[in-house]
C-alpha distance (Angstrom), angle and dihedral (degrees) to the residues before:
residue distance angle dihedral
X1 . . .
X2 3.47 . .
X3 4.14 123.2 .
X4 3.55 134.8 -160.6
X5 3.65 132.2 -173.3
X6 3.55 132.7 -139.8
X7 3.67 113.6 -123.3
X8 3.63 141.7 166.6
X9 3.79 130.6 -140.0
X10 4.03 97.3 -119.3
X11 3.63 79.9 57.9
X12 3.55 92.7 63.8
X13 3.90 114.2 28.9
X14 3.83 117.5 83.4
X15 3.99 95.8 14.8
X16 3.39 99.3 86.8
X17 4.17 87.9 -167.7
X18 3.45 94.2 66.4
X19 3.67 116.4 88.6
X20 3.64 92.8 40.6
X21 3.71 85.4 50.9
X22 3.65 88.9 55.0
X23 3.58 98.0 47.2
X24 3.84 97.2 49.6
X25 3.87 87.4 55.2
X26 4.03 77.0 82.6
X27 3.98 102.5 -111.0
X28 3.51 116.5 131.7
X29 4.25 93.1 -153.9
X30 3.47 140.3 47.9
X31 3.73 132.8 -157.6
X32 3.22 114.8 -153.1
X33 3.91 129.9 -173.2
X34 3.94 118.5 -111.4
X35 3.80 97.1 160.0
X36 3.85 112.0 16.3
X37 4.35 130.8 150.5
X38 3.62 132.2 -99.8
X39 4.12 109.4 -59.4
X40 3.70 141.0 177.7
X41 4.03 98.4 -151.1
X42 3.59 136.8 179.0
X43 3.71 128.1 -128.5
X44 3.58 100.6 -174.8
X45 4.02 96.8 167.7
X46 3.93 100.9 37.0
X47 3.88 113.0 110.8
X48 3.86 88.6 -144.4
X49 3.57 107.8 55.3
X50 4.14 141.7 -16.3
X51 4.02 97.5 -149.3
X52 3.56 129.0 47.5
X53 3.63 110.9 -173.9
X54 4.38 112.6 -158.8
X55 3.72 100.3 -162.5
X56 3.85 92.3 -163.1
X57 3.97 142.1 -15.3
X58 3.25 114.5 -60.4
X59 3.89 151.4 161.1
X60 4.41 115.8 -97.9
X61 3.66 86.4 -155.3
X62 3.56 146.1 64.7
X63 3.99 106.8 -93.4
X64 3.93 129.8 -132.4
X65 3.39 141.2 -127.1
X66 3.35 100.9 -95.4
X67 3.68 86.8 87.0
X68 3.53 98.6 62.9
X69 3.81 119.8 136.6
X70 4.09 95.2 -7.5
X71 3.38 117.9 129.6
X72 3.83 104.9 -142.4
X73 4.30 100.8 53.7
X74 3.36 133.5 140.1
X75 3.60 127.3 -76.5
X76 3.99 117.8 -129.6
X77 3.82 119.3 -134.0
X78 3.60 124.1 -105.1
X79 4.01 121.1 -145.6
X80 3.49 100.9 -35.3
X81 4.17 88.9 71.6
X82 4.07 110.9 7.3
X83 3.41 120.9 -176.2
X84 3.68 127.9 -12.8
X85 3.98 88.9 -13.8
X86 3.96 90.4 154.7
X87 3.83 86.3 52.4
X88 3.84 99.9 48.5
X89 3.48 97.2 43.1
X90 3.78 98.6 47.9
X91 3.76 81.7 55.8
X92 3.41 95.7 61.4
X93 4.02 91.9 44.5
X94 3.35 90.9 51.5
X95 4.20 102.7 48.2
X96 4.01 79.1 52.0
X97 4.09 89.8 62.3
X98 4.00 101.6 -98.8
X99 3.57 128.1 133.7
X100 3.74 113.3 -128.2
X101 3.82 126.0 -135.7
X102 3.89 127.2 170.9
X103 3.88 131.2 -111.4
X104 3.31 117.1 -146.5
X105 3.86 124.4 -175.8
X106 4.10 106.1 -169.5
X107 3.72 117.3 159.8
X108 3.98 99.3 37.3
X109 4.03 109.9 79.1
X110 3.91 128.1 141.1
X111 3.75 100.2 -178.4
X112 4.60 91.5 45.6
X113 4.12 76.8 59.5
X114 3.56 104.2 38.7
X115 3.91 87.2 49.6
X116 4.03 105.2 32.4
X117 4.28 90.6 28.3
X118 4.19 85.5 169.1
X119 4.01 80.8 69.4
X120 3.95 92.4 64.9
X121 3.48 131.9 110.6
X122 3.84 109.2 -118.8
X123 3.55 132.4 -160.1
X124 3.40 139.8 -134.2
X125 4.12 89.2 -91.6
X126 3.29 90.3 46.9
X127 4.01 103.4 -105.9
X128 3.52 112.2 146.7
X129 4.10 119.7 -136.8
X130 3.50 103.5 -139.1
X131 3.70 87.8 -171.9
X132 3.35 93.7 62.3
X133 3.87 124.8 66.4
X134 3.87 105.7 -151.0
X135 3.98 97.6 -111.7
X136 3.91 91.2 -150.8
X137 4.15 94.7 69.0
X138 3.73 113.2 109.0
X139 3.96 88.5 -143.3
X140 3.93 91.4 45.5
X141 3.78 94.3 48.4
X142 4.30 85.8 46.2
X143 3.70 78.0 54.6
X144 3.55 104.0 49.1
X145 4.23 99.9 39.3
X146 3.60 84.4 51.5
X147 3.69 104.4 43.1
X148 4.27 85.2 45.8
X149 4.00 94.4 56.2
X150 3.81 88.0 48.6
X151 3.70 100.6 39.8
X152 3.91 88.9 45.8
X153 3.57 104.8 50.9
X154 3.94 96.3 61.0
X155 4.05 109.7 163.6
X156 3.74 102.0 -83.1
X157 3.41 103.0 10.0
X158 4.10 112.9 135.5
X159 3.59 91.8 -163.3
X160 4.02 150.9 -15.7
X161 3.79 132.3 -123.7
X162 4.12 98.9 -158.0
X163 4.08 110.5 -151.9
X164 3.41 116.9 -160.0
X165 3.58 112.4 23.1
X166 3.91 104.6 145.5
X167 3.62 132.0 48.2
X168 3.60 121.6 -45.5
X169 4.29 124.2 -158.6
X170 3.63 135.6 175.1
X171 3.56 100.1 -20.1
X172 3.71 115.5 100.6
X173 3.70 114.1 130.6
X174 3.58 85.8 -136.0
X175 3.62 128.6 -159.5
X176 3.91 101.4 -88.1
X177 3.53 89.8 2.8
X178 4.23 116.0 -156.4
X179 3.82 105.0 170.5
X180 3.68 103.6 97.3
X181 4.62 97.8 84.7
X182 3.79 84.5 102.8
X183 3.72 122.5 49.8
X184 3.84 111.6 -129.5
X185 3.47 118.2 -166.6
X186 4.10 126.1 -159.5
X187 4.32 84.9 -80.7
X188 3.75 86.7 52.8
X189 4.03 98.3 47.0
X190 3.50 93.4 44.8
X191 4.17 89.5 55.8
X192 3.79 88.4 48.6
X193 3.82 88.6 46.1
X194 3.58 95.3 55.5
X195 4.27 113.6 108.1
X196 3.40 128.8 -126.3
X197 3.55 97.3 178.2
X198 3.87 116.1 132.6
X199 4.08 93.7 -101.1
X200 4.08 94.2 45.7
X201 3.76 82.6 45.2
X202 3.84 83.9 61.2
X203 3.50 91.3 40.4
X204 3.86 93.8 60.5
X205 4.21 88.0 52.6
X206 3.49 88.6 64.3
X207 3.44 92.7 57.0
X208 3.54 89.3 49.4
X209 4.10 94.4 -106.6
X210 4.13 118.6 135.5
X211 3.59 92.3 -136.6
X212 4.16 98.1 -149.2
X213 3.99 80.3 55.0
X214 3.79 90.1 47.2
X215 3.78 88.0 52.1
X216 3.61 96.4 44.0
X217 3.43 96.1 53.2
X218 4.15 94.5 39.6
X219 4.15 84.0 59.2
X220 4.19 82.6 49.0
X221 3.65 87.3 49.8
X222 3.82 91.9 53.5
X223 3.20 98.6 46.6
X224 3.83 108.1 86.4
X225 4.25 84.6 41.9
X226 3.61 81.4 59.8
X227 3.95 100.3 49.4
X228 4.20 88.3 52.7
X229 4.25 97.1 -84.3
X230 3.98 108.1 146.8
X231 3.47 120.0 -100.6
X232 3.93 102.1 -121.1
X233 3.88 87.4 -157.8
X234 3.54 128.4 -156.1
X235 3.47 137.3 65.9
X236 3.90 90.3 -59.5
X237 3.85 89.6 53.4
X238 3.91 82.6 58.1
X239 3.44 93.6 65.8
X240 3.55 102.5 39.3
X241 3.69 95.5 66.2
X242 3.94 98.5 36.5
X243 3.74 101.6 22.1
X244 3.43 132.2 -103.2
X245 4.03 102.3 -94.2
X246 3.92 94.2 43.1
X247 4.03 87.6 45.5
X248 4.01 88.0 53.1
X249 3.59 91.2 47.5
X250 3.93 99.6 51.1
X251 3.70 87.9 48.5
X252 3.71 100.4 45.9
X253 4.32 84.5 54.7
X254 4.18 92.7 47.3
X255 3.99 87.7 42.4
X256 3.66 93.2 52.5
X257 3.80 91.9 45.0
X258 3.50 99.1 48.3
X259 3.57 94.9 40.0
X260 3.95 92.4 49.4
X261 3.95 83.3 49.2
X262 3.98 94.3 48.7
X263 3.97 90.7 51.5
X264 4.03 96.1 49.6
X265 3.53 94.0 49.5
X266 3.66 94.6 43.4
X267 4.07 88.5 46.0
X268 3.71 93.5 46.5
X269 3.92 92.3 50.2
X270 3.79 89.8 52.6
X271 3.28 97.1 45.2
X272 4.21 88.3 54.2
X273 4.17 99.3 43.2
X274 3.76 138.1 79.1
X275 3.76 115.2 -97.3
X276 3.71 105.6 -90.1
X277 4.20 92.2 41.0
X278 3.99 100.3 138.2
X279 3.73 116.2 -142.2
X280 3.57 117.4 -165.9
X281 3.95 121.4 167.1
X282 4.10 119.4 -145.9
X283 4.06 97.1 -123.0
X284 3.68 141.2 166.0
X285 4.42 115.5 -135.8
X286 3.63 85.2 -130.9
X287 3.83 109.7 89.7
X288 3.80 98.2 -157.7
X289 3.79 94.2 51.1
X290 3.66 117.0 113.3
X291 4.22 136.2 -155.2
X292 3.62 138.2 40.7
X293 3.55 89.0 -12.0
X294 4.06 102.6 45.7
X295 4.10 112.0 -159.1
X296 3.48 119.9 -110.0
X297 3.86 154.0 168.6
X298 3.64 107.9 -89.3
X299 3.89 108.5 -150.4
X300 4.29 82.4 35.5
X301 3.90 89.8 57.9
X302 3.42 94.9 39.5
X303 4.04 89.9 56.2
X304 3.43 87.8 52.6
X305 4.10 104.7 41.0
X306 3.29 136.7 40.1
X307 4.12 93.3 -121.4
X308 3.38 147.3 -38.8
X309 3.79 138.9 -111.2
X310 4.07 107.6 -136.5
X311 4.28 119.4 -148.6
X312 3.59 91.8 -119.4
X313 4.61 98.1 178.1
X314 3.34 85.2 103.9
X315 3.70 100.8 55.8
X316 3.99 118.6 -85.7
X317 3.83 110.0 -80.1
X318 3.47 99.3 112.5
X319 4.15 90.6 67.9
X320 3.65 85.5 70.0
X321 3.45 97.9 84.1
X322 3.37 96.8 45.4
X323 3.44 98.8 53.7
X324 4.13 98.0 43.4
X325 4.32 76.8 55.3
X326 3.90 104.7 67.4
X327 4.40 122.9 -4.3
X328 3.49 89.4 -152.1
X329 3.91 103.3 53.8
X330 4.20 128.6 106.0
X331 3.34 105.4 -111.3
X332 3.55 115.5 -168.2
X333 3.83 123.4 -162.3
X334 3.55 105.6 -158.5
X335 3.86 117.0 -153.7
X336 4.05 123.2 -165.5
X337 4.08 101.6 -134.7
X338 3.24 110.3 177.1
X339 4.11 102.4 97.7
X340 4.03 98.9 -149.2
X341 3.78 90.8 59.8
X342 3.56 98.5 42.0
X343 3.40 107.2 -74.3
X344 3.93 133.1 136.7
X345 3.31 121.5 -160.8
X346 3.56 97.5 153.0
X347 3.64 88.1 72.3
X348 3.99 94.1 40.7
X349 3.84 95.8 106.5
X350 3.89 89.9 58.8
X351 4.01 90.8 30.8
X352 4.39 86.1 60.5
X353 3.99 86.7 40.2
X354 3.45 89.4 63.1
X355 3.99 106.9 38.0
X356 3.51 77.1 52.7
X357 3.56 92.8 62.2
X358 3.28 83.7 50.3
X359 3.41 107.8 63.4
X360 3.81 104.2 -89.9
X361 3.52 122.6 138.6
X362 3.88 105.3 -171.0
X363 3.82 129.7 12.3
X364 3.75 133.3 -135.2
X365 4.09 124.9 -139.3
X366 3.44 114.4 -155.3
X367 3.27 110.5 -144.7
X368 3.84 130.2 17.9
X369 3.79 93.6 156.1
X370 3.75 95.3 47.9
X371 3.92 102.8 40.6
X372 4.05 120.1 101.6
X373 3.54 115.3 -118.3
X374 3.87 88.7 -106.7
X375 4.11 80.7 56.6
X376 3.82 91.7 54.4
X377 3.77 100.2 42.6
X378 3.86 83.1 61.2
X379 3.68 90.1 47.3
X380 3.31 92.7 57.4
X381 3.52 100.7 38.0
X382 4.21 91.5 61.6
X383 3.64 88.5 44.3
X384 3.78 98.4 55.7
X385 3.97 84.0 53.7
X386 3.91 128.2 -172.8
């Protein structure tokens, strides 16, 4: 089954052992990021350095001029990626054997937020997520096609996986991050995901929702969470706290935008790349999910996409959607390796065994560039197999 890594271009550039190293861990792919958030990251093998610091999201190539004179664009990298980083280091992966894909983060940006705040999503309180870009803004969605045909279509790359592309809500992982006092639960996040901005509050008309109502009574809804109640979770937790025909409404207006979003991008990337380019989109089977992992519809996606790559830290259920959706999509089981931040790739032998099962047909390692030695002889031990 094939394997890819995940891999970024600091990694690479100026240690002139790494993209061998990476290739003799026994994937035949790498994906490297092109357009990725802001990061603190360890390098603990590079002979330069052992922490790059990404102060905000930004480009690792040189951009075009299709950006000229737009407002929302992206933002180039300072020292921590100069130049055409993407470029040189998917040189090096590739004269060490690897097939190169793109990875492209989209809808996750602190510095598009702090800058252009009006392109937050808002809650119900009226906090803005300057993380988040609100995915149902003309301008934003301009944006984000634009900046995922570009990003994508890297010199050399035979393909993208796109992360990101769908809303995203509370969860950030921020730096210094305080949120986690009261436990939220899926019905919880998806409250605190839902946008107040002035297009979603159009958005919730059409579905026949007064939006200052709908706010009002998703701060009601939150209320008991807030005082200590359990989060019930779930779907069916959704409902319980806002009701089941408002909850239906408010998902049937993020669905549509997110779907809408998923098949423009998608479209315009196709429409830009050789024949053969694979396009696969990192996505959760759960449609009101939010993050790095967006929710989706799984035989919708999979018209639209080549494949998927499935969050599998929590075991790999979720790939069985996918996989009952379309026989002849990639679907990617993505595996956090690196043990001190979850990871387990002692167990990743019986982890792939089992996503195979499953229905995956290639797996995912997140992260070459981050994982210990001790991390990467295991990876490489499950990968050479019996």
């Amino acid at each position: 089954m094939k394997a890819s890594t995940f891999v970024y271009p600091w990694d690479v550039n100026g240690d002139p052992e790494a993209a061998t190293r990476i290739a003799g861990l026994g994937v035949q792919q790498a994906t490297l990021a092109a357009a990725y958030h802001s990061t603190r990251a360890l390098t603990p093998r590079h002979p330069r350095h052992r922490i790059v610091t990404a102060e905000h999201a930004s480009v690792l190539y040189p951009t075009d001029a299709r950006w000229e004179g737009r407002a929302l664009r992206p933002y180039a990298a300072g020292d921590w990626a100069p130049g055409d980083a993407f470029g040189e280091a998917a040189a090096h992966l590739s004269e060490a054997g690897l097939e190169v894909h793109t990875w492209v983060v989209l809808a996750h940006n602190s510095r598009l937020g702090a800058e252009h705040p009006d392109t937050s999503v808002v809650n119900a309180y009226g906090d803005r997520y300057p993380w988040a870009p609100c995915i149902a803004q003309p301008a934003t969605r301009a944006y984000l096609t634009d900046l995922a045909v570009e990003a994508a279509l890297r010199p050399g790359a035979a393909g993208t996986e796109l992360e990101s592309l769908g809303w995203y809500g509370l969860q950030h992982l921020h730096a210094h991050d305080k949120t986690g006092g009261v436990p939220l639960g899926d019905a919880g996040m998806y409250l605190m995901a839902l946008c107040f901005c002035g297009t979603c509050r159009e958005g919730y008309g059409e579905q026949g929702l007064d939006a200052d109502s709908l706010a009002a009574a998703v701060r009601a809804a939150l209320e008991p969470l807030w005082q200590g109640a359990p989060d019930d979770g779930g779907w069916a937790g959704v409902e319980k706290l806002l009701g089941a025909g408002t909850a239906a409404a408010t998902r049937a207006s993020r669905d549509e935008t997110a779907r809408t979003l998923q098949e423009t991008a998608v479209r315009a990337v196709r429409a830009a790349a050789p024949e053969g380019f694979q396009i696969l989109l990192h996505a959760d089977p759960v449609t009101y999910h939010v993050g790095a992992n967006p929710g989706v519809d799984p035989e919708h996606i999979l018209s639209v996409a080549d494949g998927v790559v499935v969050p599998c830290a929590g075991g790999p259920d979720l790939l069985t959607p996918f996989s009952r959706a379309r026989e002849d999509a990639v679907i990617a089981a993505n595996f956090p390796v690196v043990s001190q931040m979850g990871g387990s790739p002692g167990t990743l032998a019986a982890d792939v065994a089992r996503a195979r099962e499953l229905g995956a047909t290639e797996i995912r390692l997140y992260h070459a560039g981050l994982a210990s030695d001790g991390d990467l002889d295991a990876i490489r031990e499950a990968l050479a197999g019996p």
